[in-house]
PyMOL Python script that loads the backbone (N, CA, C, O; Angstrom):
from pymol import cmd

cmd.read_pdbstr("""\
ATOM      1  N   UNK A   1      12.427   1.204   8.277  1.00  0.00           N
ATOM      2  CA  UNK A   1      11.915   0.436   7.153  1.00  0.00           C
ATOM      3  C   UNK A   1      11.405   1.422   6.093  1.00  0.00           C
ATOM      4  O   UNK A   1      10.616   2.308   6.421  1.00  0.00           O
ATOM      5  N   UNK A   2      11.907   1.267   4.627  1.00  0.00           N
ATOM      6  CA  UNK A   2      11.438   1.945   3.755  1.00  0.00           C
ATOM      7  C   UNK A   2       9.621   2.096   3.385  1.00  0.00           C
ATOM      8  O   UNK A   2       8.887   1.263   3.918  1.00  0.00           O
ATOM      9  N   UNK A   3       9.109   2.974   2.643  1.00  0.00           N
ATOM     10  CA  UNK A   3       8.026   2.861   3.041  1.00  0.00           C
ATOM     11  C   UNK A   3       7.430   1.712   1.960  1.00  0.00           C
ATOM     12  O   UNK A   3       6.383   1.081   2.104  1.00  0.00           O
ATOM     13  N   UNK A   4       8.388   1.610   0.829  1.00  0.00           N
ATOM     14  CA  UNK A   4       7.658   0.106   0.219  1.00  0.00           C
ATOM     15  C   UNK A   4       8.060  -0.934   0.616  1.00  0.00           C
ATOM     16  O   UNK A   4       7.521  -1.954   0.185  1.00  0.00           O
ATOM     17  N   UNK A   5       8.849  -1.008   1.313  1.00  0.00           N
ATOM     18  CA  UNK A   5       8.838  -2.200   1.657  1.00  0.00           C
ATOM     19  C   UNK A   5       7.798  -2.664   2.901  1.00  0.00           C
ATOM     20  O   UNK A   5       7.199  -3.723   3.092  1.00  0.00           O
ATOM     21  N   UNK A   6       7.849  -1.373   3.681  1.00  0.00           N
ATOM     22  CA  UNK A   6       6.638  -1.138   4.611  1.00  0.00           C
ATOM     23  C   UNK A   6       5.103  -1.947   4.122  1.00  0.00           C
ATOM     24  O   UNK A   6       4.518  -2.943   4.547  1.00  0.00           O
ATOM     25  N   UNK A   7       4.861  -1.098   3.176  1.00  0.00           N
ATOM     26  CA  UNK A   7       3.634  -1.771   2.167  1.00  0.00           C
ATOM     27  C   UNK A   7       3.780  -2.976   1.693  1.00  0.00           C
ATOM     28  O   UNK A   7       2.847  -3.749   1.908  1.00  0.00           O
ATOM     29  N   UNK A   8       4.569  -3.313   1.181  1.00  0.00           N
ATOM     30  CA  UNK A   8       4.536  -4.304   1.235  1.00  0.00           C
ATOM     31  C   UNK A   8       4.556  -5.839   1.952  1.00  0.00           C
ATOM     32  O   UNK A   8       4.119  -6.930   1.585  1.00  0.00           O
ATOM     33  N   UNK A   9       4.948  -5.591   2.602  1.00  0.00           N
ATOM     34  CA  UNK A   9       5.252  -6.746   3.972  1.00  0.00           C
ATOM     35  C   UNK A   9       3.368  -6.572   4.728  1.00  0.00           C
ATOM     36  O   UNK A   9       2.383  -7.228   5.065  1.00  0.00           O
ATOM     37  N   UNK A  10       3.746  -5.615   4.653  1.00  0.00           N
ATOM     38  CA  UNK A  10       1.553  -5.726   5.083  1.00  0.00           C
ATOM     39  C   UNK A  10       0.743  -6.134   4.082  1.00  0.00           C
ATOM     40  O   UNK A  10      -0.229  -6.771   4.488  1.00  0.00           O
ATOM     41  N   UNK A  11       0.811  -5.981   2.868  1.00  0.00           N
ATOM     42  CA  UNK A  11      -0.023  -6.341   2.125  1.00  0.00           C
ATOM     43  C   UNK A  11       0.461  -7.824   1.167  1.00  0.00           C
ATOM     44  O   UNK A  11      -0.057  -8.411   0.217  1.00  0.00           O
ATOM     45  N   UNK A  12       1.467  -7.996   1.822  1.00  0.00           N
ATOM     46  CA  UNK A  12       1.694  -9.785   1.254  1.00  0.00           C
ATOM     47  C   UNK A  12       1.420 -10.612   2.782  1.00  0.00           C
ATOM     48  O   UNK A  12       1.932 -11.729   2.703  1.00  0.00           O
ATOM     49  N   UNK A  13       0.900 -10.431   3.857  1.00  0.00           N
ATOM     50  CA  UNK A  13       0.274 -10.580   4.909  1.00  0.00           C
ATOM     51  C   UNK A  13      -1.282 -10.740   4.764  1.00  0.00           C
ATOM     52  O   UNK A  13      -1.967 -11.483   5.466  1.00  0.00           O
ATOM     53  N   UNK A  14      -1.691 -10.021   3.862  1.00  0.00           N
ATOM     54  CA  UNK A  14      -3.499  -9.737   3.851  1.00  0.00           C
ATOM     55  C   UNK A  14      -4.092 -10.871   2.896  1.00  0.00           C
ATOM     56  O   UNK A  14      -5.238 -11.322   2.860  1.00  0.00           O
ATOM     57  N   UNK A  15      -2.837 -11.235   2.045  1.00  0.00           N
ATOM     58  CA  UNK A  15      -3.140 -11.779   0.307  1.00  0.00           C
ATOM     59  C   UNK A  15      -2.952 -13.336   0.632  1.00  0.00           C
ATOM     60  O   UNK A  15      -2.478 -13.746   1.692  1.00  0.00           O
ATOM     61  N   UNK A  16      -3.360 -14.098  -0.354  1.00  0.00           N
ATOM     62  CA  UNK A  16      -3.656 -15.741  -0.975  1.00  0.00           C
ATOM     63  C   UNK A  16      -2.229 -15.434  -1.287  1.00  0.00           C
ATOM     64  O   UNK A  16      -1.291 -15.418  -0.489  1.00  0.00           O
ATOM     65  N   UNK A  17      -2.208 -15.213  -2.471  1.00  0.00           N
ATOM     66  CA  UNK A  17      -0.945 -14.786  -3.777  1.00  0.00           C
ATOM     67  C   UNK A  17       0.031 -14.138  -3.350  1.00  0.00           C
ATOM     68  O   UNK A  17       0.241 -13.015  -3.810  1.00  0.00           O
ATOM     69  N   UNK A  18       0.917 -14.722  -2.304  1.00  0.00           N
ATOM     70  CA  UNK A  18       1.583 -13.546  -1.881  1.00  0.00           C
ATOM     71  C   UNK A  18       2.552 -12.914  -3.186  1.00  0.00           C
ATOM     72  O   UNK A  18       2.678 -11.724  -3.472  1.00  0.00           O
ATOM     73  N   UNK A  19       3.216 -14.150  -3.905  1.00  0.00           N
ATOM     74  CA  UNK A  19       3.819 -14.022  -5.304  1.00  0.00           C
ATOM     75  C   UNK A  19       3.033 -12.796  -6.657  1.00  0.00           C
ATOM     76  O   UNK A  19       3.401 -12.541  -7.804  1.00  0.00           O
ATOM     77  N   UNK A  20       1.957 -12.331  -5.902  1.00  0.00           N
ATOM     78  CA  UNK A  20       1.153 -11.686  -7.009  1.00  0.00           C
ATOM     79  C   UNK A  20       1.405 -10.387  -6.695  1.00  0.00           C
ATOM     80  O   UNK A  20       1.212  -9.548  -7.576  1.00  0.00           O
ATOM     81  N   UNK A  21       1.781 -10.057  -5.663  1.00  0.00           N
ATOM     82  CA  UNK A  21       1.835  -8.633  -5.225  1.00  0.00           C
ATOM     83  C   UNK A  21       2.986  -7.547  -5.418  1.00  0.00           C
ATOM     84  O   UNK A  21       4.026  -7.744  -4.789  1.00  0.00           O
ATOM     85  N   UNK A  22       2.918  -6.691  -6.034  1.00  0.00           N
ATOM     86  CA  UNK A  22       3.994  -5.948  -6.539  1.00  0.00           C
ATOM     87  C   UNK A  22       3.467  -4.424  -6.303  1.00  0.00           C
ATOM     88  O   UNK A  22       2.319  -4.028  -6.503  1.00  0.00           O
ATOM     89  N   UNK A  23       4.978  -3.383  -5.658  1.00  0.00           N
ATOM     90  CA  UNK A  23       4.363  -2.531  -5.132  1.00  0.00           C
ATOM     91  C   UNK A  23       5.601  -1.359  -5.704  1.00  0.00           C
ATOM     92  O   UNK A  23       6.822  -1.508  -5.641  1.00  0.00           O
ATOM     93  N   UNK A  24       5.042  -0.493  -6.116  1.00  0.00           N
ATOM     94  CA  UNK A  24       5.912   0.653  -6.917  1.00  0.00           C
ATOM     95  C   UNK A  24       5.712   1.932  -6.450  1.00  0.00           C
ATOM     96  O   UNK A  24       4.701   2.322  -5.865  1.00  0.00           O
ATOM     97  N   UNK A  25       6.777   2.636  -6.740  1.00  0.00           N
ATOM     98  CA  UNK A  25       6.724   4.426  -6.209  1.00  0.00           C
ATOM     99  C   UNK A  25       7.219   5.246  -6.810  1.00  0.00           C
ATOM    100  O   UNK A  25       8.393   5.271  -7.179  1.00  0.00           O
ATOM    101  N   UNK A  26       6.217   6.205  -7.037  1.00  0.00           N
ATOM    102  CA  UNK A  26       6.689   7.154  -7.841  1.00  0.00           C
ATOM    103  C   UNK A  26       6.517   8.438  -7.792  1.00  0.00           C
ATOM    104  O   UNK A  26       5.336   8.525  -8.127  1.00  0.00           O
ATOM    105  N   UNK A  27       6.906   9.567  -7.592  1.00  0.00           N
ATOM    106  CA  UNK A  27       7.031  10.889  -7.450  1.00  0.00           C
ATOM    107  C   UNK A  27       6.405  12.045  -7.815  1.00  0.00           C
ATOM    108  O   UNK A  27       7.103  12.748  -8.546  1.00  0.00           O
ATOM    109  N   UNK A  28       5.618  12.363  -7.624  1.00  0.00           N
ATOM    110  CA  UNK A  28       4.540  14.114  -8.614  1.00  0.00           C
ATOM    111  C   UNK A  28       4.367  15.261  -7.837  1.00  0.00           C
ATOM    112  O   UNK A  28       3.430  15.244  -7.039  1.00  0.00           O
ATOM    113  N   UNK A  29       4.987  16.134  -7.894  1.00  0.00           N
ATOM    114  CA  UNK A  29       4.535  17.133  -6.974  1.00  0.00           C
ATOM    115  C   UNK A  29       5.005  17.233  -5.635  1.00  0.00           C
ATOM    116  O   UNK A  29       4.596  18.143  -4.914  1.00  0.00           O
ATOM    117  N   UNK A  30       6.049  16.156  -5.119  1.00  0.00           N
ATOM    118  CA  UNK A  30       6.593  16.416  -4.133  1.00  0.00           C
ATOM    119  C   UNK A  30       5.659  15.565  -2.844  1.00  0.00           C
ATOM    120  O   UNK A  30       5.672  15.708  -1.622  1.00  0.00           O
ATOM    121  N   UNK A  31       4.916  14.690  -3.700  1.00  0.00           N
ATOM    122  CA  UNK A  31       3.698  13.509  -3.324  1.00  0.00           C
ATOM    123  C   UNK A  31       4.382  12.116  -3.520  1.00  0.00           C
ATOM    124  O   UNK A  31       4.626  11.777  -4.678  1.00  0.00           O
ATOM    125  N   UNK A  32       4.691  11.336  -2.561  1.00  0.00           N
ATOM    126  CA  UNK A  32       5.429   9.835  -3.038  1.00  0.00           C
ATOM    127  C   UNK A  32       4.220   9.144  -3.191  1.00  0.00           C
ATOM    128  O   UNK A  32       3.504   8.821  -2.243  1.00  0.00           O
ATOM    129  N   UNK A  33       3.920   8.856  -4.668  1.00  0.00           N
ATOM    130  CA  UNK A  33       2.260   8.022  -4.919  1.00  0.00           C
ATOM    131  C   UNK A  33       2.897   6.108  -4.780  1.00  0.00           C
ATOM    132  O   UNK A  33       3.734   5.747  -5.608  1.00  0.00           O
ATOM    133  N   UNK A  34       2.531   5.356  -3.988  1.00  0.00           N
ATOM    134  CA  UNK A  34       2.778   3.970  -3.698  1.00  0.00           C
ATOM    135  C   UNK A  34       1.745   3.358  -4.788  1.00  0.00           C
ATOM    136  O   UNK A  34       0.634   3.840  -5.006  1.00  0.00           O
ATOM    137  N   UNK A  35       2.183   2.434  -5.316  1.00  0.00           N
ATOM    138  CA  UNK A  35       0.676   1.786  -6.892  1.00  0.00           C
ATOM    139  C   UNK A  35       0.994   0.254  -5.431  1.00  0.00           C
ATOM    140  O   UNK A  35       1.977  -0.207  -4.851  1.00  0.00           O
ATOM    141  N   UNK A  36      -0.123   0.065  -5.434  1.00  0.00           N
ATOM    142  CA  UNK A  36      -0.076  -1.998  -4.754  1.00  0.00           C
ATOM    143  C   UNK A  36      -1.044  -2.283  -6.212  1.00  0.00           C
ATOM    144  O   UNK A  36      -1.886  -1.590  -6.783  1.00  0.00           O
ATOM    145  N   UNK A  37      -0.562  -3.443  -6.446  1.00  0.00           N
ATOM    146  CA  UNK A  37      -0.867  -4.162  -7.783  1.00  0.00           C
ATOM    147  C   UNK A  37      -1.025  -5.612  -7.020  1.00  0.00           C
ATOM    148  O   UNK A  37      -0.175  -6.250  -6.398  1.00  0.00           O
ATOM    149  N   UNK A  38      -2.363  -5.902  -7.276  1.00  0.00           N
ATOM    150  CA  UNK A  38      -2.588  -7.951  -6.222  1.00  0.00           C
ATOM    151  C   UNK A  38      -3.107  -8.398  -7.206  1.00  0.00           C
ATOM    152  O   UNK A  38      -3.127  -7.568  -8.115  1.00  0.00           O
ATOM    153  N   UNK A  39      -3.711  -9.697  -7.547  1.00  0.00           N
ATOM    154  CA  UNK A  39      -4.390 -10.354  -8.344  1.00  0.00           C
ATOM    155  C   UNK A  39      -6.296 -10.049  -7.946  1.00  0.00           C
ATOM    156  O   UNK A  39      -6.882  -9.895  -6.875  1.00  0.00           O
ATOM    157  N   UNK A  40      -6.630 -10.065  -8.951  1.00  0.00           N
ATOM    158  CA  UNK A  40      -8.277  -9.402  -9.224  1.00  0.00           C
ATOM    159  C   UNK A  40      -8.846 -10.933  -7.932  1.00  0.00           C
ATOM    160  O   UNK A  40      -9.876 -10.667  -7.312  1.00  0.00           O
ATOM    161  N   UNK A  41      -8.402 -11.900  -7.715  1.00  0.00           N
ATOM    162  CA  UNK A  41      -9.171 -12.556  -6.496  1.00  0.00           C
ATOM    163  C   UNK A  41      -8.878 -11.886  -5.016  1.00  0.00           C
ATOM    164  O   UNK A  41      -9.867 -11.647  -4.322  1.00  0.00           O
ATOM    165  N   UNK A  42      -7.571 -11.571  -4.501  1.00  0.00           N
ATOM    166  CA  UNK A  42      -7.232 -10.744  -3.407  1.00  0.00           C
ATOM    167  C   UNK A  42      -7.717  -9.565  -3.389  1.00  0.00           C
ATOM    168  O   UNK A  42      -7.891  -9.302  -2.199  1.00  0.00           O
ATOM    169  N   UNK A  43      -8.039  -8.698  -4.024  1.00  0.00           N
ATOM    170  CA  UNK A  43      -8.142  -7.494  -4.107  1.00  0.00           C
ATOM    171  C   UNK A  43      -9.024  -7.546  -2.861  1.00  0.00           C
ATOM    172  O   UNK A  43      -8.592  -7.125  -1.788  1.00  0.00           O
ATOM    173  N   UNK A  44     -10.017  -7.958  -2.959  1.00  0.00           N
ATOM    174  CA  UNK A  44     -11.493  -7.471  -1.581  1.00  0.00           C
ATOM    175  C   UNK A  44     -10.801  -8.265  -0.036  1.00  0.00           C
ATOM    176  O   UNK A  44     -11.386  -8.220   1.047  1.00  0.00           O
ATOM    177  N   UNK A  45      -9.415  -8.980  -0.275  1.00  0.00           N
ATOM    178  CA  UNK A  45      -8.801  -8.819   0.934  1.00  0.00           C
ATOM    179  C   UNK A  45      -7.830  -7.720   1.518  1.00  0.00           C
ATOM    180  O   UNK A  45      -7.171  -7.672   2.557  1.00  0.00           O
ATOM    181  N   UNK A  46      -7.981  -6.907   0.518  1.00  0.00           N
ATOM    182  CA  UNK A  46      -6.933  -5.708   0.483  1.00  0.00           C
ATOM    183  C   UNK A  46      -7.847  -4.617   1.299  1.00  0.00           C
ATOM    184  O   UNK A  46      -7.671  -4.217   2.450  1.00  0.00           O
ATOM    185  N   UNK A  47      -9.033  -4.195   0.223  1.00  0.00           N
ATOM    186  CA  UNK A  47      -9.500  -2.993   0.432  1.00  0.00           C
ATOM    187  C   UNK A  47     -10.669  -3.628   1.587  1.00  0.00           C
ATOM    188  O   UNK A  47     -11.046  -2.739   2.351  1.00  0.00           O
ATOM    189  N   UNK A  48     -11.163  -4.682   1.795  1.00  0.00           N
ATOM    190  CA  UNK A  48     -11.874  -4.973   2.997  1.00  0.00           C
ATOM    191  C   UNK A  48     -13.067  -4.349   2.926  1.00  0.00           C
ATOM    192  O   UNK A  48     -13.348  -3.521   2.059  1.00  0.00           O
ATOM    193  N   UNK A  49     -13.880  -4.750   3.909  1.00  0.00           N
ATOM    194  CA  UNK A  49     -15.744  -4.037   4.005  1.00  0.00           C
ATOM    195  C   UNK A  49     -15.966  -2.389   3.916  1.00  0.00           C
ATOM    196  O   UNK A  49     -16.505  -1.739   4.813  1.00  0.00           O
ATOM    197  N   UNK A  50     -15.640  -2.033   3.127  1.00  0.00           N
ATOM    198  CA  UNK A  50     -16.309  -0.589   2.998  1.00  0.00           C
ATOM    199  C   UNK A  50     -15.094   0.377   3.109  1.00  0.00           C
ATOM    200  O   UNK A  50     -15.131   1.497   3.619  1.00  0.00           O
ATOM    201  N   UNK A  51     -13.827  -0.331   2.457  1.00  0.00           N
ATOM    202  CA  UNK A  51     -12.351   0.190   2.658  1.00  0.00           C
ATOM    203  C   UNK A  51     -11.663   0.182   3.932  1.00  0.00           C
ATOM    204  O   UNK A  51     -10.634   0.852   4.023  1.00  0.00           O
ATOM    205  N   UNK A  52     -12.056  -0.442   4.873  1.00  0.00           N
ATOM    206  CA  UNK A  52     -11.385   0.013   6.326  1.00  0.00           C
ATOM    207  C   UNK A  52      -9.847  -1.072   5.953  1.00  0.00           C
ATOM    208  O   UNK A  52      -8.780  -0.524   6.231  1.00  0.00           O
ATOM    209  N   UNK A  53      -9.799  -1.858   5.630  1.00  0.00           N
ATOM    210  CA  UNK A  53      -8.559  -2.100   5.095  1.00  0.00           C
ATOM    211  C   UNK A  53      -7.584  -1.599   4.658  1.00  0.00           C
ATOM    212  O   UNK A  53      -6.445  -1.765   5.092  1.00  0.00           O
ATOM    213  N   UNK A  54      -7.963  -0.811   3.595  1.00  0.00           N
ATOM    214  CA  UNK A  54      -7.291  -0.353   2.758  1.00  0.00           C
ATOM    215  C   UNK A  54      -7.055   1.112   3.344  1.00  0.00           C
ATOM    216  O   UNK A  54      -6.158   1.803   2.861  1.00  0.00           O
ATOM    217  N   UNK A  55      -7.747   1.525   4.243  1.00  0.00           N
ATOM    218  CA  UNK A  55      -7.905   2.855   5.155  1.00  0.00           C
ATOM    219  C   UNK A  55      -6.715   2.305   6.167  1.00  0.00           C
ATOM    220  O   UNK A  55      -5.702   2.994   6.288  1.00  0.00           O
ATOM    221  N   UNK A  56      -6.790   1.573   6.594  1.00  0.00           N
ATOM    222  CA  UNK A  56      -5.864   1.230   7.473  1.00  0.00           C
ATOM    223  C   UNK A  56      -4.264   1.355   7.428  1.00  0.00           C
ATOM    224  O   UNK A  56      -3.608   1.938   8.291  1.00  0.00           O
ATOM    225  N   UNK A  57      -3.791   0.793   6.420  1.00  0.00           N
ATOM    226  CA  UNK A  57      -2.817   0.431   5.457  1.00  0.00           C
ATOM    227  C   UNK A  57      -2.431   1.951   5.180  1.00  0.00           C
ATOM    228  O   UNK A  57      -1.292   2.309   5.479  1.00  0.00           O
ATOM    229  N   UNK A  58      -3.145   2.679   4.734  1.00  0.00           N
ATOM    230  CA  UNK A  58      -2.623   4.081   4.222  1.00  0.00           C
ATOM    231  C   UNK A  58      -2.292   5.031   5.718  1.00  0.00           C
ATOM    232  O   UNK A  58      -1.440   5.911   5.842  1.00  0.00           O
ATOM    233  N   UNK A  59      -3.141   4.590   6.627  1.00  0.00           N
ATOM    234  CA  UNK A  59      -2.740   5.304   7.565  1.00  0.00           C
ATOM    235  C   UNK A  59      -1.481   4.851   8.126  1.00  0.00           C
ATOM    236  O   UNK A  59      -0.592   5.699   8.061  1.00  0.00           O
ATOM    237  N   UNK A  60      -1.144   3.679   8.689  1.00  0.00           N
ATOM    238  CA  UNK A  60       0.254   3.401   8.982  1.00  0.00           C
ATOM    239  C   UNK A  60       1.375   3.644   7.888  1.00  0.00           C
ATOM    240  O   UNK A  60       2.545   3.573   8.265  1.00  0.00           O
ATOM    241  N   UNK A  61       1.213   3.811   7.100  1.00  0.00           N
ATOM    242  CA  UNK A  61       2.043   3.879   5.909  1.00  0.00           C
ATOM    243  C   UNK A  61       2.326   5.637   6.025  1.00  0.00           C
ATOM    244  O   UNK A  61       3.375   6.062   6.510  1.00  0.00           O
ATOM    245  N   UNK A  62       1.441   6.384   5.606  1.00  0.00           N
ATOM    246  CA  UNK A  62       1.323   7.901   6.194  1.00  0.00           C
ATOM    247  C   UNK A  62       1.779   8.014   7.964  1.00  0.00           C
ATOM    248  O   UNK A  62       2.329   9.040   8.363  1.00  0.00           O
ATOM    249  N   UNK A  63       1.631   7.439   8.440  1.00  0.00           N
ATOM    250  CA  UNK A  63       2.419   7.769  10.089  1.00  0.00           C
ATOM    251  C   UNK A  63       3.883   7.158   9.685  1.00  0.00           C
ATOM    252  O   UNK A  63       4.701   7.880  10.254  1.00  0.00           O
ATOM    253  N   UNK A  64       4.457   6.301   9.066  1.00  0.00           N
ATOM    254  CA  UNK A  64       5.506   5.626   8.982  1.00  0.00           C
ATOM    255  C   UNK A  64       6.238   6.938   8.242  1.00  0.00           C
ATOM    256  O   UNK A  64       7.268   7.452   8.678  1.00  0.00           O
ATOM    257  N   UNK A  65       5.759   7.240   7.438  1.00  0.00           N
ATOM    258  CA  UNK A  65       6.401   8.379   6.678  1.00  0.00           C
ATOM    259  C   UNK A  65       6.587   9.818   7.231  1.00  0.00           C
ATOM    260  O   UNK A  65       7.617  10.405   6.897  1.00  0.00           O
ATOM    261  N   UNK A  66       5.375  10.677   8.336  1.00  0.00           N
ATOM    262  CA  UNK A  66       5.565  11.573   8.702  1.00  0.00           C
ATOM    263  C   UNK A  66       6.785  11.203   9.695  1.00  0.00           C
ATOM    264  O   UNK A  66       7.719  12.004   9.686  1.00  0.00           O
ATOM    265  N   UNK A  67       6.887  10.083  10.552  1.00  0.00           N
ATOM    266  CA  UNK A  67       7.107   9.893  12.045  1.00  0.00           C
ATOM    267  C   UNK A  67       8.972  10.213  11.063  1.00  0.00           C
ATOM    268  O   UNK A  67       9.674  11.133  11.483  1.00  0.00           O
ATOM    269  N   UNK A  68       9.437   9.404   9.942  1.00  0.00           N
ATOM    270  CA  UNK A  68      10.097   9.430   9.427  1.00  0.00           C
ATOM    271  C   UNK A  68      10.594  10.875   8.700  1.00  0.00           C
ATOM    272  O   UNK A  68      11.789  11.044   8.461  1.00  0.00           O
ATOM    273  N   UNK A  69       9.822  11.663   8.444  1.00  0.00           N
ATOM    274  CA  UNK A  69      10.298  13.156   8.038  1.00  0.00           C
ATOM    275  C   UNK A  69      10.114  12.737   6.607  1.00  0.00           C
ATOM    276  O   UNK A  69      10.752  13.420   5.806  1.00  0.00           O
ATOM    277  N   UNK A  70       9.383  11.765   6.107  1.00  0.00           N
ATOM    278  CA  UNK A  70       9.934  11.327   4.244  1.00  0.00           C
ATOM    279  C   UNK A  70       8.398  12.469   3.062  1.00  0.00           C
ATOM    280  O   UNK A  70       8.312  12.571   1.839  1.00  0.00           O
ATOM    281  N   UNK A  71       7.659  12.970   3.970  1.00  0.00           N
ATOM    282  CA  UNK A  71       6.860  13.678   3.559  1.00  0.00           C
ATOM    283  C   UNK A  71       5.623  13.004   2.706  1.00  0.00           C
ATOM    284  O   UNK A  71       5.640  11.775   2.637  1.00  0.00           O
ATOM    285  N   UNK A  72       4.834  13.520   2.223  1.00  0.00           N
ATOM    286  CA  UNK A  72       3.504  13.265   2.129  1.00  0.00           C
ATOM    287  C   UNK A  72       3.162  11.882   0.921  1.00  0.00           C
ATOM    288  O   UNK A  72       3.759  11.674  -0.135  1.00  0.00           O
ATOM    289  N   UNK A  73       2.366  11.336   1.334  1.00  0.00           N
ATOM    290  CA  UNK A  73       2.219   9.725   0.431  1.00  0.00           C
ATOM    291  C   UNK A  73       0.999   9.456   0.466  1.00  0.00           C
ATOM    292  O   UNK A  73       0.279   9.495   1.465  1.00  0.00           O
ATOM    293  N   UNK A  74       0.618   9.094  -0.909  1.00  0.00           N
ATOM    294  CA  UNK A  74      -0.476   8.304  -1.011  1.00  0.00           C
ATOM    295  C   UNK A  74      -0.556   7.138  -1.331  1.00  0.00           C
ATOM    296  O   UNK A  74       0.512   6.939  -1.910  1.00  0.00           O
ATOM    297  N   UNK A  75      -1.130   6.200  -1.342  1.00  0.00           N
ATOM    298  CA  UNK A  75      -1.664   5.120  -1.628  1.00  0.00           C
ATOM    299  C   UNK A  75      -2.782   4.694  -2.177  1.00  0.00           C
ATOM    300  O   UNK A  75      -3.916   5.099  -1.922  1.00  0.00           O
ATOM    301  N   UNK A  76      -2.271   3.350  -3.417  1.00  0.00           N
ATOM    302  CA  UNK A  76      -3.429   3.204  -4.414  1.00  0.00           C
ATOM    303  C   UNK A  76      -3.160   1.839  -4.632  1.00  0.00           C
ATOM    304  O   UNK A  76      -2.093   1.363  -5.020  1.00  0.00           O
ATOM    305  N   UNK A  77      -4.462   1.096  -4.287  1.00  0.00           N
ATOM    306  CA  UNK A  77      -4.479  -0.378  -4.562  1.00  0.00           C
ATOM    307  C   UNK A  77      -5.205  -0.511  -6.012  1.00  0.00           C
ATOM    308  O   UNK A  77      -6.085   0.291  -6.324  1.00  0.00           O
ATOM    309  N   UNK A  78      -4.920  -1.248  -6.627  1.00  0.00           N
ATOM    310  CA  UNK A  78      -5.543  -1.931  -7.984  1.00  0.00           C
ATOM    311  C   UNK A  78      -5.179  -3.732  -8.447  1.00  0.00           C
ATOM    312  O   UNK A  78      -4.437  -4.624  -8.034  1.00  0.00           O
ATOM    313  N   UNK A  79      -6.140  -3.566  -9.466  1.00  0.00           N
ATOM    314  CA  UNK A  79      -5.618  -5.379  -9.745  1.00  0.00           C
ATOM    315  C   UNK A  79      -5.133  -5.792 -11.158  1.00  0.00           C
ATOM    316  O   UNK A  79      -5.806  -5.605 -12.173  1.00  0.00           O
ATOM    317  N   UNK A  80      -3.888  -6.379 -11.137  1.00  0.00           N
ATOM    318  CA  UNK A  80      -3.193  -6.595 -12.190  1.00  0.00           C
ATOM    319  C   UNK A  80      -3.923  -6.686 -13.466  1.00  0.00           C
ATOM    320  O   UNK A  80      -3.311  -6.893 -14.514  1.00  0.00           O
TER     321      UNK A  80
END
""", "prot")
cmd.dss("prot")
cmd.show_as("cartoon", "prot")
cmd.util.cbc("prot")
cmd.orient("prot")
């Protein structure tokens, strides 16, 4: 599984809006940066009590990618 689509399928799982969620990738440095874009009401179902959500999410997403050889990724939630 690609890794946005990866992200995504988890994070239209977490959300109200699943229709709100849009997830993009883009390249700097040899860094695949993932943007998750939800609606400003989901958001605190994303990033969760004190980020462990959103900690979560980056870590399977980062194991999905090493386990895969696709190299180093970050992840960044925000609201439309």
């Amino acid at each position: 599984m690609e890794l946005v689509e990866l992200t995504e399928y988890i994070v239209k799982n977490l959300v109200k809006d699943q229709d709100s969620v849009e997830v993009n990738i883009a390249e700097s440095n040899n860094v695949k940066i993932i943007q998750v874009l939800v609606s400003s009401e989901d958001i605190s179902s994303v990033i969760g009590k004190s980020g462990i959500i959103a900690n979560a999410v980056r870590t399977i997403v980062q194991a999905s990618s090493y386990h895969n050889k696709l190299g180093k990724v970050r992840v960044n939630f925000d609201t439309k």
